[in-house]
C-alpha positions as CSV (number, residue, x, y, z in Angstrom):
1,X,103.4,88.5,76.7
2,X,103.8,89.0,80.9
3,X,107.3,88.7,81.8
4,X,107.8,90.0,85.3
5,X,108.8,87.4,88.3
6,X,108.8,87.6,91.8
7,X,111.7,85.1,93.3
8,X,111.2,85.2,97.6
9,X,113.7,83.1,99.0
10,X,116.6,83.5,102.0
11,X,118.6,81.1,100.2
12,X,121.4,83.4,97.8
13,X,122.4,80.5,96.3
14,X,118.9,79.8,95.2
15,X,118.1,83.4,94.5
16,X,120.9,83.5,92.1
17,X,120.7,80.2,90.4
18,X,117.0,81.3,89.3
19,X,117.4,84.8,88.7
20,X,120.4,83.6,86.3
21,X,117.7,80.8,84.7
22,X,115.3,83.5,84.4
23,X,117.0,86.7,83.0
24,X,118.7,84.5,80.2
25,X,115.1,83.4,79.1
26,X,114.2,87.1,79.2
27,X,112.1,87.3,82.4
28,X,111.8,90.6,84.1
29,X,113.2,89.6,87.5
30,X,112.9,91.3,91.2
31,X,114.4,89.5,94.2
32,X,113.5,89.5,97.7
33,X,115.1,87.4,100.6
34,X,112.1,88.0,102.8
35,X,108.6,88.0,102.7
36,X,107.9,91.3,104.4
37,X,110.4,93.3,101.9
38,X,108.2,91.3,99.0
39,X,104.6,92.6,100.3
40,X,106.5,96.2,101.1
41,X,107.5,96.9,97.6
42,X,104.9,94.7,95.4
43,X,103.5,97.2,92.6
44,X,99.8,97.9,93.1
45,X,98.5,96.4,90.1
46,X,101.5,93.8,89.4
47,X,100.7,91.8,86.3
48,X,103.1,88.9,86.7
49,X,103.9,85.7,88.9
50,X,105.4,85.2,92.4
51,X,107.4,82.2,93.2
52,X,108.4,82.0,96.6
53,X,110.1,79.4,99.3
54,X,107.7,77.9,101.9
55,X,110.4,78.1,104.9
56,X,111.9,81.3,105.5
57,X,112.8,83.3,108.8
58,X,109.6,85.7,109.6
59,X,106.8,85.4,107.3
60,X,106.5,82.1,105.6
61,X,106.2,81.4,101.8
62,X,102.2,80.0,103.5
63,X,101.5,83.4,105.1
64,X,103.0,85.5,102.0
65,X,100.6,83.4,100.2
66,X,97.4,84.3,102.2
67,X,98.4,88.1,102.1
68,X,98.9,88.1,98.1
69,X,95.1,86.4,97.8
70,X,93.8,88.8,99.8
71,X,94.8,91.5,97.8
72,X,94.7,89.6,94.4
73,X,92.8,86.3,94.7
74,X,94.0,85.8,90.8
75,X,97.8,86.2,90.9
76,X,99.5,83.2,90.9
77,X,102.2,82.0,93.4
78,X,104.1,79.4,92.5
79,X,105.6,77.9,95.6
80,X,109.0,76.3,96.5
81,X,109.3,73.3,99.1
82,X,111.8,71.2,100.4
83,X,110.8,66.9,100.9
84,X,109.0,67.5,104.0
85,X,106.8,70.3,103.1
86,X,105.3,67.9,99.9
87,X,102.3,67.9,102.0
88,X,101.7,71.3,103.4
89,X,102.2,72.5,99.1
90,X,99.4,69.8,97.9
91,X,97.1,71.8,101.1
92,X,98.2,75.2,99.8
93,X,97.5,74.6,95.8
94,X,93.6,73.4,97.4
95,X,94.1,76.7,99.2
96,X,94.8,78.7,96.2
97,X,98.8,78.2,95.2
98,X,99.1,78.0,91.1
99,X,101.7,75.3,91.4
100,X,104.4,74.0,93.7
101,X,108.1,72.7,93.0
102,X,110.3,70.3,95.1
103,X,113.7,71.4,95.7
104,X,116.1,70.6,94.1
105,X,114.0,71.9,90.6
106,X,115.7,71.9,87.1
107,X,115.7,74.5,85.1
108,X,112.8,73.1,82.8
109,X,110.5,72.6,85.3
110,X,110.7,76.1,86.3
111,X,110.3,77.6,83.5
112,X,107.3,75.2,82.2
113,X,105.3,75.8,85.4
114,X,106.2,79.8,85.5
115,X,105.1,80.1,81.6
116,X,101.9,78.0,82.5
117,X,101.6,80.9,85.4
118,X,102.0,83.8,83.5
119,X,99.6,82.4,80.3
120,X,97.2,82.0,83.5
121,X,97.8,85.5,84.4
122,X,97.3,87.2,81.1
123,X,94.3,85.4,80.5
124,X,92.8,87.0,83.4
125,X,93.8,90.2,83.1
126,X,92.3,89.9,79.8
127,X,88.7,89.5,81.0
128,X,89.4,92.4,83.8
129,X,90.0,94.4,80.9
130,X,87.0,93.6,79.1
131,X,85.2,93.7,82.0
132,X,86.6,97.3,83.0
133,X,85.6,98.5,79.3
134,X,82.2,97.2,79.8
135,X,81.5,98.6,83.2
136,X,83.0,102.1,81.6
137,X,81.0,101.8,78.6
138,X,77.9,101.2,80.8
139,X,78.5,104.3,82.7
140,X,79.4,107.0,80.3
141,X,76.3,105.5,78.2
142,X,74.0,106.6,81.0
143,X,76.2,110.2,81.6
144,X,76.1,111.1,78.1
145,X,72.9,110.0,77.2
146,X,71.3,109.7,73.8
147,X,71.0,107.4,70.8
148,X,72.3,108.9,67.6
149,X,75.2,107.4,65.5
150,X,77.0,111.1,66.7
151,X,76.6,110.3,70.5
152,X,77.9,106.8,70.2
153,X,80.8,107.8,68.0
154,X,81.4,110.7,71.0
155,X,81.1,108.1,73.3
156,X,83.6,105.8,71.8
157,X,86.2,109.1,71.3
158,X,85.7,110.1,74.8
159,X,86.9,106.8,76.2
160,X,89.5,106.3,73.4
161,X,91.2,109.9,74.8
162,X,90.3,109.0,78.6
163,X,93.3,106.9,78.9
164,X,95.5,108.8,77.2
165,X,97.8,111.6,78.1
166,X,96.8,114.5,75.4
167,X,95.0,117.6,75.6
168,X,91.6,118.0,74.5
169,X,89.7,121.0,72.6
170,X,86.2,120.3,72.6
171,X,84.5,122.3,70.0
172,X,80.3,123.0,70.2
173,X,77.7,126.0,70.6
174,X,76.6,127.4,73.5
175,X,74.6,124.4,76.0
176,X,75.5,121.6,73.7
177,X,77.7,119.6,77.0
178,X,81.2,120.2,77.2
179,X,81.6,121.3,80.3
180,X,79.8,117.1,80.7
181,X,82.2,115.9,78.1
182,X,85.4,117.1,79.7
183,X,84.2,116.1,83.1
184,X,83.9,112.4,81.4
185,X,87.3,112.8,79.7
186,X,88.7,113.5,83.5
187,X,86.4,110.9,85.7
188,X,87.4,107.6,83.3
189,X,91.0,108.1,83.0
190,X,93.5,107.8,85.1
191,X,93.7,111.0,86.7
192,X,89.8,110.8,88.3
193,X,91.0,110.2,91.3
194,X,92.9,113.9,91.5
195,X,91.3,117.6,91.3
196,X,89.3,118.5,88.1
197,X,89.3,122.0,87.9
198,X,87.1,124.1,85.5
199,X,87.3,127.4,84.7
200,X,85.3,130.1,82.2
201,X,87.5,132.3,80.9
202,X,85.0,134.6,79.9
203,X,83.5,135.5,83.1
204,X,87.5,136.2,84.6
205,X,87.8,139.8,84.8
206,X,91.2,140.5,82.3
207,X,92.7,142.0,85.5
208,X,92.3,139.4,87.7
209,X,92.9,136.6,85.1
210,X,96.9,135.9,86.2
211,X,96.0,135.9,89.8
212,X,93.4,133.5,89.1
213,X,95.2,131.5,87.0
214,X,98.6,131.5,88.6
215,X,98.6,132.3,92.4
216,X,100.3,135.3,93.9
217,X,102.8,135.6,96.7
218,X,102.3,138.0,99.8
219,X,102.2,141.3,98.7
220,X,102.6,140.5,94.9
221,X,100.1,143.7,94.0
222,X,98.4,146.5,95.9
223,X,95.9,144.1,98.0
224,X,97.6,140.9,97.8
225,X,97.2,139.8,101.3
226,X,98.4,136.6,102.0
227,X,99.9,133.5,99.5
228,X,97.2,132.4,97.4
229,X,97.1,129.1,95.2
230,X,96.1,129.2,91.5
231,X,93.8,127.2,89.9
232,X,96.8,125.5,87.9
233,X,98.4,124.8,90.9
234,X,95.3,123.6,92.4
235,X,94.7,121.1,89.8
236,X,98.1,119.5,89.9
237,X,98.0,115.6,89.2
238,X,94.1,116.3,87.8
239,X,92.7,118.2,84.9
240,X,91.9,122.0,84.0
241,X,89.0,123.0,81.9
242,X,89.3,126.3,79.9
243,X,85.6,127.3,78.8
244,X,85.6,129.3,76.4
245,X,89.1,129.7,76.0
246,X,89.2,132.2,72.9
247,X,88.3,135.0,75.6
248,X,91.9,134.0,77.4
249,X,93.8,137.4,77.2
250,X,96.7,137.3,74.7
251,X,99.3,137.7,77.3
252,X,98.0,135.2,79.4
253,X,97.8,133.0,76.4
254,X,101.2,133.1,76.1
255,X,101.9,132.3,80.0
256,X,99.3,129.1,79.8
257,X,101.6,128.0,76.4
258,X,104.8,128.1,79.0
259,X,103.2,125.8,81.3
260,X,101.8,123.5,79.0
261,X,105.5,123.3,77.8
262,X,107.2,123.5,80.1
263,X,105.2,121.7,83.0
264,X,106.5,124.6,85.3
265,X,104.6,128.1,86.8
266,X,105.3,131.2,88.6
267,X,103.0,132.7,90.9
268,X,103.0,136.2,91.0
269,X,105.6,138.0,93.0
270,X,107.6,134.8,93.2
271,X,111.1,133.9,91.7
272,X,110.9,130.3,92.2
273,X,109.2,127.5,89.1
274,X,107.1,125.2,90.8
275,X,106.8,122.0,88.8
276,X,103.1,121.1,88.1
277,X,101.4,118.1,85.9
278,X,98.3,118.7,84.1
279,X,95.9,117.8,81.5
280,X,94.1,120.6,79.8
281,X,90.9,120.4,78.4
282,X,89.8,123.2,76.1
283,X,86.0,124.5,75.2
284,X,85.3,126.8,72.3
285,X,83.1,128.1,70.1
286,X,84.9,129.5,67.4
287,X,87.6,128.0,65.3
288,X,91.0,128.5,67.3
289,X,92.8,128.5,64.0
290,X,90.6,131.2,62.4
291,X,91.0,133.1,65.6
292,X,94.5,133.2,65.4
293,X,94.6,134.1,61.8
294,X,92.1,137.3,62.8
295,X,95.0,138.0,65.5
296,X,92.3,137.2,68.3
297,X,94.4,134.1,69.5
298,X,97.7,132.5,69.6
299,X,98.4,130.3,66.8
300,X,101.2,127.8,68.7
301,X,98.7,127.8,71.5
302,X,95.8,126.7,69.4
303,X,98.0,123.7,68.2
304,X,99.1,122.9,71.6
305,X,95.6,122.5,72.9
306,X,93.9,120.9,70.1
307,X,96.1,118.0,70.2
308,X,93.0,116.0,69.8
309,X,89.3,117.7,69.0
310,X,86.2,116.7,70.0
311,X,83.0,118.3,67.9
312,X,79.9,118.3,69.8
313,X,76.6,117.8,67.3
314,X,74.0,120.5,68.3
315,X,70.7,119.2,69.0
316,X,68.8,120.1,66.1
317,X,71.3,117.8,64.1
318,X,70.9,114.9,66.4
319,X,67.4,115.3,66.7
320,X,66.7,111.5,67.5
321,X,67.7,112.2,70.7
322,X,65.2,114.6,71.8
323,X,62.9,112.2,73.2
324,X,65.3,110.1,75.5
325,X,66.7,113.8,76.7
326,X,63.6,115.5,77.5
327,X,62.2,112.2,79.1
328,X,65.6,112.0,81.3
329,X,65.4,115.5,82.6
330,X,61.8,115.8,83.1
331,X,61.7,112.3,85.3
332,X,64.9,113.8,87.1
333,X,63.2,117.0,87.7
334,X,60.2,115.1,88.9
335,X,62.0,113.1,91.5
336,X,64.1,116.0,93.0
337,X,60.8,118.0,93.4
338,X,59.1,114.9,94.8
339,X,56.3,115.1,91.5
340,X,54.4,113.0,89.6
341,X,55.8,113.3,86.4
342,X,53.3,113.8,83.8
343,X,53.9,111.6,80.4
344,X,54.3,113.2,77.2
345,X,51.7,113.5,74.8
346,X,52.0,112.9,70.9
347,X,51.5,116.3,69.9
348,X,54.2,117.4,72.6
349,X,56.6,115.3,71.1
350,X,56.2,116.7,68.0
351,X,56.9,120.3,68.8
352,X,59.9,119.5,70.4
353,X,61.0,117.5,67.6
354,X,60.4,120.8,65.5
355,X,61.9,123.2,67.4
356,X,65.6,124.3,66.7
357,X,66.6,124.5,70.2
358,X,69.5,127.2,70.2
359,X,70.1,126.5,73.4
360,X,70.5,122.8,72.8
361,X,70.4,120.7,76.0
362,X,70.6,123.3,78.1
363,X,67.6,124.8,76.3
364,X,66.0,121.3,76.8
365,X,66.4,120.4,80.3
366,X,64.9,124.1,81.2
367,X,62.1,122.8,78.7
368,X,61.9,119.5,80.7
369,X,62.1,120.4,83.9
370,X,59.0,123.1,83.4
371,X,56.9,119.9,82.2
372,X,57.6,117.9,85.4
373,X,56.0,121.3,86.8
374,X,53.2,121.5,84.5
375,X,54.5,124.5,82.9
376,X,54.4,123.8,79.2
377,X,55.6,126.5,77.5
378,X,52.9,127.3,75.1
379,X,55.1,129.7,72.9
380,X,57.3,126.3,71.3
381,X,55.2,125.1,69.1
382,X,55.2,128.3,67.0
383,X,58.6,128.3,66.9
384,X,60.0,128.2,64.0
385,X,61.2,124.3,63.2
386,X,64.2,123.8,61.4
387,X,63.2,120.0,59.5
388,X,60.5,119.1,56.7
389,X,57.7,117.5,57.8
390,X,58.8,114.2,56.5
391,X,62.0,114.8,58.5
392,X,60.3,115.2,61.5
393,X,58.0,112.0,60.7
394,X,61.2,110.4,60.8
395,X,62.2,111.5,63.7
396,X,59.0,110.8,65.3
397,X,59.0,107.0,64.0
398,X,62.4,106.6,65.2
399,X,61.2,107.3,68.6
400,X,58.0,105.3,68.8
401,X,60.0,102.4,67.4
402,X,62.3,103.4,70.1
403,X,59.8,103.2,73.0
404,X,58.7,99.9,71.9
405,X,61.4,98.2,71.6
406,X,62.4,99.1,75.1
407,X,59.1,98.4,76.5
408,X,59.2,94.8,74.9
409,X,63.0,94.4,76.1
410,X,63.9,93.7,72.5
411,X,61.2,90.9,72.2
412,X,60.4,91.7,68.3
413,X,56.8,89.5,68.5
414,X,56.0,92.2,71.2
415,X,56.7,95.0,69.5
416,X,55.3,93.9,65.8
417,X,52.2,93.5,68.2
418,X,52.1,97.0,69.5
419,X,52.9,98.6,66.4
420,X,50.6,96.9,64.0
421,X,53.5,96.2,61.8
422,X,54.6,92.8,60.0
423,X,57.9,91.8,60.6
424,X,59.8,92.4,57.3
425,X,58.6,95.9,57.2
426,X,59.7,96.3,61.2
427,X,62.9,95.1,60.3
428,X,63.3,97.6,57.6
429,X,62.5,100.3,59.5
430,X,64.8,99.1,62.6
431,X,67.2,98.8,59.8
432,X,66.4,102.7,58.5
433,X,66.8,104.2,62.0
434,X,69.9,101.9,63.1
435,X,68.0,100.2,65.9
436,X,69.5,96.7,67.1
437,X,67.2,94.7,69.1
438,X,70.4,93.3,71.1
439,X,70.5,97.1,72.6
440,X,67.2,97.1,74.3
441,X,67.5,93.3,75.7
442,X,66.6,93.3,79.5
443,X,66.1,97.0,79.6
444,X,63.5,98.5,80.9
């Protein structure tokens, strides 16, 4: 339950009469004797009620009013008023006040009106909430794209760890999107607004790695000309990606395990800790923990990065996805090259749905964006495929039934149309592949 109160009022006496009311029902209280000290120090995102005199020197308990809509047309304000100001109260609940209360108040009415507020309050917060998570949802559906039970249980993990203040070791072969996954991890929590910083740690030259990492001061090494700002320091308030973190030097590895510690770095050449805060986000290939066994990697390091791990499917086991991908890169390619984009022909599908793709989506929007060219690569269908033939039929139904229902918009008499296919054994099949009509409702 909301507990936290506003009181605005010039009157002590009145201040501490409700304060005392307020704390002993165990309300979070904050007082103000003006208005302007109120609007100077309200919390961005404040979740409670204000209750606040009408008269007071300065801004007025009206004017305080109009300001706190403007920035929050849903937090209530519950408003105090002396006998003559009945009327001007009954004007400002029309005008959005949640309540109003004639001095001199009792106790009980102030606290029935202000628990009235704040059940109001969380109510809507509530729905913003719901809201928020919907909008989210909606955007990291069309970022990472694809329709597998692994993609939706990524997507679900990757808002889950958003929020929260953990680092991340993200785990997948080479082109499989982690670079994309910690780039979501960063851009829907609460540090999006502050630097994301990524870094691959196998392309660093080992000599320049502490530089790079770290900073230097003037004159730190033969040829440090100038200060220089690290990465880490760079990304402070943000996040850092390590790719391919198992090619960190050791003794770097144990510098990055200080910082992550103890929140502090040196630049090189310098004497002086400079206090940083960071989220790191890991990307590996390899097991960390069978890297560290081998004497490759530092075991209390591993641990401290994989607080929470995030396994990235390769392509060729989430092969349902194929179709959406190829179709999203090739229409992206088409557009950026100002192209018709040519559609994709049954036999087409079929090859990619065979082939292995070891360079998983990587591999595939190469693949894609050659098509929106009209440079098939004739060379994939004899690669080798990596399913039976009744797994890629599978595949292949999944999709049509896929297209259809999306072309319909979920409308199942549509789609039993285009498909030939009576309902019963539709629904089984929807059924089969996981496909919920509710999903494709008012898509395109």
């Amino acid at each position: 339950m909301l507990n936290s109160v506003i009181v605005v009022d010039d009157e002590a006496s009145i201040r501490a009469a409700v304060e005392q009311w307020l704390s002993l029902s165990g309300f979070n209280v904050q007082l103000f004797e003006r208005a302007e000290e109120c609007l100077a120090q309200l919390p961005a995102h404040f979740t409670g009620v204000v209750i606040s005199d009408v008269r007071m020197p300065g801004m007025s308990g009206l004017q305080l009013l109009d300001r706190l809509q403007q920035a929050d047309p849903d937090l209530p304000v519950i408003l105090l008023t002396g006998h003559g100001d009945v009327p001007m109260a009954v004007e400002a609940m029309r005008n959005g006040a949640y309540d109003f209360l004639e001095k001199p108040f009792t106790p009980q009415h102030l606290m029935g009106s202000l628990r009235r507020a704040l059940e109001k309050r969380q109510l809507v917060l509530e729905n913003r909430r719901l809201h928020e998570q919907a909008d989210l949802k909606a955007q990291l559906e069309s970022t990472l794209l694809g329709m597998s039970q692994g993609l939706q249980q990524l997507r679900r993990q990757v808002l889950e760890l958003a929020s929260l203040p953990v680092n991340v070791l993200i785990r997948g072969e080479t082109g499989s999107g982690k670079e994309r996954v910690a780039r979501c991890l960063h851009d829907f929590g609460p540090r999006a607004d502050k630097p994301f910083v990524a870094l691959n740690c196998a392309a660093i030259p080992e000599t320049l790695f502490e530089a790079e990492l770290f900073g230097h001061e003037s004159g730190a090494f033969t040829g440090a000309q100038g200060k220089r700002i690290g990465k880490l320091e760079y990304a402070n308030g943000g996040t850092v990606f390590l790719d391919e973190i198992e090619s960190m030097p050791l003794a770097q590895q144990a510098k990055l395990l200080r910082v992550i510690q103890e929140q502090k770095l040196e630049r090189l050449g310098a004497n002086q800790s400079i206090a940083v805060d960071l989220r790191i986000i890991a990307a590996t290939k390899p097991d960390l923990l069978e890297e560290a066994r081998a004497g490759r990697f530092r075991e209390d390091l591993a641990y401290r990065l994989n607080v929470a791990e995030l396994r990235l499917a390769p392509l060729r086991e989430r092969r349902e996805d194929i179709p959406l991908l190829f179709e999203h890169f090739a229409r992206t390619a088409a557009e950026r090259l100002g192209r018709h984009c040519p559609s994709v022909s049954g036999g087409r599908l079929a090859q990619l749905l065979a082939h292995d793709w070891p360079g998983n989506v990587r591999e595939l929007a190469n693949a894609a964006e050659r098509h929106a060219l009209g440079l098939d690569s004739p060379n994939l269908e004899s690669l080798p495929g990596g399913q039976s033939l009744g797994e890629q039929m599978e595949a292949f139904e999944a999709q049509c039934l896929r297209a259809a229902l999306r072309q319909h918009k979920g409308e199942i008499k549509g789609v039993m149309e285009a498909l030939q296919l009576p309902r019963r054994t539709l629904n089984e099949k929807m059924q089969r592949h996981g496909l919920v009509r509710e999903d494709f409702l008012g898509n395109e």
